[in-house]
ROSE-4610 file (N, C-alpha, C; in Angstrom, 1 decimal, always signed):
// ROSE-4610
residu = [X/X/X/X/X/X/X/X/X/X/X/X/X/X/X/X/X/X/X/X/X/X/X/X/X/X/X/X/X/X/X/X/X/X/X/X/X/X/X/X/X/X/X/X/X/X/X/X/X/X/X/X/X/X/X/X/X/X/X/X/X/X/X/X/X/X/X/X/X/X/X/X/X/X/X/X/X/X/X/X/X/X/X/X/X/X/X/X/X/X/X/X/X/X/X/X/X/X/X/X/X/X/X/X/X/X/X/X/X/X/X/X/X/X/X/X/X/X/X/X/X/X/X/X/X/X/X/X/X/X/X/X/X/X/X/X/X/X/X/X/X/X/X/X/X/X/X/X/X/X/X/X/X/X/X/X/X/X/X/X/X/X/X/X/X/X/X/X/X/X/X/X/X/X/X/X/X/X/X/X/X/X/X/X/X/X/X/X/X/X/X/X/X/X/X/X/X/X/X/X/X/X/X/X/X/X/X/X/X/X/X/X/X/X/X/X/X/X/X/X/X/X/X/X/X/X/X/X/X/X/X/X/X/X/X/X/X/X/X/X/X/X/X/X/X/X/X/X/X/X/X/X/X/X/X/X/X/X/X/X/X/X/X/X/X/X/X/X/X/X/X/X/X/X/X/X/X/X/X/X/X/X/X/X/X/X/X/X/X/X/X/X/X/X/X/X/X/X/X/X/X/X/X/X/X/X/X/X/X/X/X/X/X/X/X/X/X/X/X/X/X/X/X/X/X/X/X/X/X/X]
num = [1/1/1/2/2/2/3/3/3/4/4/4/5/5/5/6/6/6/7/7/7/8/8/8/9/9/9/10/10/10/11/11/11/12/12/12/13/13/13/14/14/14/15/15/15/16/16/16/17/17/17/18/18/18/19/19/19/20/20/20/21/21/21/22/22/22/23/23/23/24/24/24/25/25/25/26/26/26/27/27/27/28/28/28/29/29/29/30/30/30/31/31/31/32/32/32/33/33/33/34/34/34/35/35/35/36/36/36/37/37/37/38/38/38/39/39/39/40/40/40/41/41/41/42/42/42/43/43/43/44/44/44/45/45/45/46/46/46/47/47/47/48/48/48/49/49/49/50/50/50/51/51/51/52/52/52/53/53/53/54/54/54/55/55/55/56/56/56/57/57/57/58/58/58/59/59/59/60/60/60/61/61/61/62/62/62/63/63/63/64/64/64/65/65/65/66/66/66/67/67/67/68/68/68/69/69/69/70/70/70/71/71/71/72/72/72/73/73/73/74/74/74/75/75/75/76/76/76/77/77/77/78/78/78/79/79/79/80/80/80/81/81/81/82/82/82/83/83/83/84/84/84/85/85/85/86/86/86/87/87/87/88/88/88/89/89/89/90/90/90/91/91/91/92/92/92/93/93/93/94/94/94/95/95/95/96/96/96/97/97/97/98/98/98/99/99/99/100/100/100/101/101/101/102/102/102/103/103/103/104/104/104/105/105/105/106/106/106/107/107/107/108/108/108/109/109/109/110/110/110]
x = [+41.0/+41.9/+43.3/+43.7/+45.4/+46.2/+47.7/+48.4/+49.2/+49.0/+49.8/+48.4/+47.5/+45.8/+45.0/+45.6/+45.0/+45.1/+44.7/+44.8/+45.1/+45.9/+46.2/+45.6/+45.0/+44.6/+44.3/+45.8/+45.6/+45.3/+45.6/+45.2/+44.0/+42.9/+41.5/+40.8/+41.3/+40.9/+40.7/+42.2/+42.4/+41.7/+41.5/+40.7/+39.5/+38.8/+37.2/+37.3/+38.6/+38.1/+38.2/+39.0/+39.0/+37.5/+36.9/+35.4/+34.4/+34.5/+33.5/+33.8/+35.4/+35.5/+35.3/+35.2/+35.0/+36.0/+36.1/+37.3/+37.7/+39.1/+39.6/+40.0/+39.9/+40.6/+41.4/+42.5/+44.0/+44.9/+45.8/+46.3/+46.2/+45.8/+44.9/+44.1/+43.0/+41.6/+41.6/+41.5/+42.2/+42.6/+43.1/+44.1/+43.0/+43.0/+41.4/+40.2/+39.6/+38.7/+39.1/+40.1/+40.6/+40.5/+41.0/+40.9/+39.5/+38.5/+37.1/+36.6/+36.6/+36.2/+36.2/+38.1/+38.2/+38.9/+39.1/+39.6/+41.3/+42.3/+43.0/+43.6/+44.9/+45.9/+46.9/+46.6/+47.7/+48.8/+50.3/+51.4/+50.9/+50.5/+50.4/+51.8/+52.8/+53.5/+53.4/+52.4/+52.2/+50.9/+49.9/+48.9/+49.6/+50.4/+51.0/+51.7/+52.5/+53.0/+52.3/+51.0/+49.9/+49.4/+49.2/+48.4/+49.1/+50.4/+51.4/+51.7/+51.5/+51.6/+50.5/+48.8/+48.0/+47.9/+48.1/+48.5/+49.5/+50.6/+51.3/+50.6/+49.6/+48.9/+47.6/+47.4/+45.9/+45.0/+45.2/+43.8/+43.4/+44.3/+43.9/+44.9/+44.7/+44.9/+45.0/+46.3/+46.2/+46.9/+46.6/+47.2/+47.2/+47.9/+48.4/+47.8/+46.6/+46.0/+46.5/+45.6/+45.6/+46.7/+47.8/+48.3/+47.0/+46.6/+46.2/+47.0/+46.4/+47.0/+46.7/+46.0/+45.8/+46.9/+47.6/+48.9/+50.2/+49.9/+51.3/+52.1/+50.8/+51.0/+51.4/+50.8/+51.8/+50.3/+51.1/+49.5/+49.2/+47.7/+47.5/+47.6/+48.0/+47.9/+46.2/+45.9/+44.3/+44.5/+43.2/+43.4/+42.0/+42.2/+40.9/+40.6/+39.6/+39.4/+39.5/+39.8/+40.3/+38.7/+38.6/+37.6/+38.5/+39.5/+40.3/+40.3/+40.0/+40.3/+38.9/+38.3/+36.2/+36.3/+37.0/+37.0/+37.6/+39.1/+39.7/+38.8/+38.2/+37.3/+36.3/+35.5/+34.4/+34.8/+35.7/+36.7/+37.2/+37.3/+38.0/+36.5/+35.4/+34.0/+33.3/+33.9/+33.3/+34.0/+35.5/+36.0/+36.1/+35.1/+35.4/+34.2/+33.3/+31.7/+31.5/+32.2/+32.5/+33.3/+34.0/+35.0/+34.1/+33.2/+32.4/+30.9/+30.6/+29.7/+29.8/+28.4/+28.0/+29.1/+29.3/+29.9/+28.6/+28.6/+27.0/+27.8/+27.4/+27.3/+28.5/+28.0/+29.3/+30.7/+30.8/+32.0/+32.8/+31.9/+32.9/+33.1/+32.3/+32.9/+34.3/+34.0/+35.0/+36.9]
y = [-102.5/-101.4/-102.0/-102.3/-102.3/-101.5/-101.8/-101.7/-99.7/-99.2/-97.7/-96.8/-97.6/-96.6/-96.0/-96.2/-96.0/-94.0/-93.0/-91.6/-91.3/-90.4/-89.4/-88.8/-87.8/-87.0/-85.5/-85.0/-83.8/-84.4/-86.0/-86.2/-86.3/-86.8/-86.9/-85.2/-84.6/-83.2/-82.9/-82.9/-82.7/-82.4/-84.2/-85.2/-84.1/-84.3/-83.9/-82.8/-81.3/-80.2/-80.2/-80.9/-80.9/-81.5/-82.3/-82.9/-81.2/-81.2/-79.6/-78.7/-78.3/-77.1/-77.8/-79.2/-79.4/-79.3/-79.6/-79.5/-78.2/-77.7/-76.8/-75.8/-76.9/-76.3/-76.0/-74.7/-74.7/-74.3/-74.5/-74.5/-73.6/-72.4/-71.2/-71.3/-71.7/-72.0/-72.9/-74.5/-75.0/-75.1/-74.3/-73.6/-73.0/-72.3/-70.9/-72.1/-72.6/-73.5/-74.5/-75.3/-75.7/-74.7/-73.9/-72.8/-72.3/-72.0/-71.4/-72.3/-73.9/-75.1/-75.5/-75.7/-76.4/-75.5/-74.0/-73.2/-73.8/-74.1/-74.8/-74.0/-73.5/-72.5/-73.3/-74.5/-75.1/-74.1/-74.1/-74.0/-74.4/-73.3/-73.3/-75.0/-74.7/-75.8/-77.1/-77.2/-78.4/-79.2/-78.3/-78.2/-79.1/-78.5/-78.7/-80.3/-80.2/-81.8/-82.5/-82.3/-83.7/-83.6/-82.7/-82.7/-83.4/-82.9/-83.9/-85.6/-86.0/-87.3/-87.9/-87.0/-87.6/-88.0/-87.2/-86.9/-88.6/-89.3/-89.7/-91.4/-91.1/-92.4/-92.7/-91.6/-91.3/-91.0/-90.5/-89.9/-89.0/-87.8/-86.7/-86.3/-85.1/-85.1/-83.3/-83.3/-81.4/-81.6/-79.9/-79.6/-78.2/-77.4/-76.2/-75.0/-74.3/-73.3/-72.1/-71.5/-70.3/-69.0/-68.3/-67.2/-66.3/-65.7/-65.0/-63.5/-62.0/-60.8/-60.8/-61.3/-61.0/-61.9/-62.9/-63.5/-62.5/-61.5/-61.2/-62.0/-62.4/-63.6/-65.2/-65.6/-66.8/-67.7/-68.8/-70.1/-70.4/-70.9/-71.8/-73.0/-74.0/-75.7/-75.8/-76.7/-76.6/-78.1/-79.0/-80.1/-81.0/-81.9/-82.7/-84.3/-83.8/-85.4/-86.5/-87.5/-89.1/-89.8/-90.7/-91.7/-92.6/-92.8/-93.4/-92.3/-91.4/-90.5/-90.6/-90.9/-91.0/-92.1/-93.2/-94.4/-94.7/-94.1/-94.2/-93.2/-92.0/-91.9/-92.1/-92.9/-93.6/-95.4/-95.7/-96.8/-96.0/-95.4/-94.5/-94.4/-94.0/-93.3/-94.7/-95.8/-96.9/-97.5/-97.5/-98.4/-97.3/-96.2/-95.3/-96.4/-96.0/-96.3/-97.7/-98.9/-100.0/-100.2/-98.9/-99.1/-98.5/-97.7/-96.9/-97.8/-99.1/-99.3/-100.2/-100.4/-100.8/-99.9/-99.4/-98.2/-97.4/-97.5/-96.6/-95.2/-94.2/-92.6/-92.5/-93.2/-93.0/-93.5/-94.8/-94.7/-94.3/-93.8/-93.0/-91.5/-90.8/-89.8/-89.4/-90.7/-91.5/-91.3]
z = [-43.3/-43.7/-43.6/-44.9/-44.3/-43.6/-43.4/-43.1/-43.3/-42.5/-43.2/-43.8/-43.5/-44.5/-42.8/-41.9/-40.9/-40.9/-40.4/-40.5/-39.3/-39.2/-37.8/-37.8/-36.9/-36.1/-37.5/-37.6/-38.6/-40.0/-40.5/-41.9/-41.6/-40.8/-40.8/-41.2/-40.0/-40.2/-41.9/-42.3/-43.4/-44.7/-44.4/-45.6/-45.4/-44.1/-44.0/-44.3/-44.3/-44.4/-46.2/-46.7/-48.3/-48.7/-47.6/-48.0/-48.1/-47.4/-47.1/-47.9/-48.4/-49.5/-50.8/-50.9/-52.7/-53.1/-54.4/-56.0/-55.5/-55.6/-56.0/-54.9/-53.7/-52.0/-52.3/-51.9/-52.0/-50.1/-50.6/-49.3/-48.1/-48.4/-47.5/-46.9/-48.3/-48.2/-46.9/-47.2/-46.5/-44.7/-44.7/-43.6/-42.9/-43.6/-42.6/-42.2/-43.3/-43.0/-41.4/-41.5/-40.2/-39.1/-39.1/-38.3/-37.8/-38.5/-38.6/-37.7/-38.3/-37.7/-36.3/-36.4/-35.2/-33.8/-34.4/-33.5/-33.4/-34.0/-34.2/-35.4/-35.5/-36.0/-36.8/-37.5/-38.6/-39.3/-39.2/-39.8/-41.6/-42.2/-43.7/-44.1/-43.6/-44.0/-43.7/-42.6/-41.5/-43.0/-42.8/-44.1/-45.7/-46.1/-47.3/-47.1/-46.4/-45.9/-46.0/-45.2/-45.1/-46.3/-46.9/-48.4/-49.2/-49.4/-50.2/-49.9/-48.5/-47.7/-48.8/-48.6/-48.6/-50.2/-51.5/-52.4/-52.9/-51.7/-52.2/-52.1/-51.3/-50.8/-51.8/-52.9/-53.7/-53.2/-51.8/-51.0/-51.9/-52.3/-53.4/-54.1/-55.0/-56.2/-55.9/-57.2/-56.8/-58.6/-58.6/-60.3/-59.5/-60.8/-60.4/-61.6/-60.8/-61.2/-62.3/-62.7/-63.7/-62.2/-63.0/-62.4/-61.5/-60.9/-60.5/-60.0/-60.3/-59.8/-58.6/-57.6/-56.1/-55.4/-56.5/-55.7/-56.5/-56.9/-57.9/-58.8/-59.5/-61.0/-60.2/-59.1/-58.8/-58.8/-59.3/-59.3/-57.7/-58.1/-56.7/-57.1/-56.1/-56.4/-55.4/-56.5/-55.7/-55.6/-54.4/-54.1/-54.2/-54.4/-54.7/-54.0/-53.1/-52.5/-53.6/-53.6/-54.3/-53.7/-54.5/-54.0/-52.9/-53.3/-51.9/-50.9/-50.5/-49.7/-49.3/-49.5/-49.5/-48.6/-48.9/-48.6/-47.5/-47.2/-45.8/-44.8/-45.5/-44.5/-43.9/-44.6/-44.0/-43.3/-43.8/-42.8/-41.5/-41.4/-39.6/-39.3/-40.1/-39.2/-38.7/-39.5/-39.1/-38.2/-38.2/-36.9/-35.6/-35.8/-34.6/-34.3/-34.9/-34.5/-33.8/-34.3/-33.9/-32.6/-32.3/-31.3/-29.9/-30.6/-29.4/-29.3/-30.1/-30.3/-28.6/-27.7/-26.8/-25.6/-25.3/-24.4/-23.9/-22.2/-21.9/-21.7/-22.0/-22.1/-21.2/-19.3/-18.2/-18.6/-19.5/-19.9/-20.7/-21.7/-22.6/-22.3/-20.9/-20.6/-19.2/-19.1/-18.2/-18.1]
């Protein structure tokens, strides 16, 4: 992994909860889903930052939706895992795995 491709904490989440909702997550969506998941209350704007961060690295991809009346005519920007966004996260699942690899039970509760 180079340099700057490594993920924090809320981009991992992130990536993984855009993995689970599929094409056309928006930033609510999203949001609730973190929430549902991890019992953990993300700032809709906290959300949007990392999306846009991740957006600027090609992790994913957003376009901006058909109007909807349940927003009073306002688009959604919906968001889409990247194959690079596939890829940094199965690079993190692997250097966790490697990092925890030969550790007995006692010490990684330690």
């Amino acid at each position: 992994m180079s340099k700057g491709h490594y993920l924090g904490e809320f981009e991992h989440i992130v990536l993984l909860t855009l993995l689970r909702l599929g094409d056309g997550a928006y930033g609510a969506s999203i949001r609730m889903e973190i929430e549902t998941v991890t019992g953990r209350s993300p700032a809709i704007g906290a959300v949007h930052a990392t999306l846009e961060r991740m957006e600027r690295k090609g992790f994913v991809s957003s376009w901006i939706g058909a109007p909807t009346a349940e927003r009073g005519g306002k688009a959604k920007r919906h968001f889409k895992l990247e194959a690079a966004g596939k890829d940094v996260l199965e690079q993190a699942r692997s250097t966790l795995a490697r990092l925890e690899a030969g550790l007995s039970f006692c010490v990684r509760l330690a």
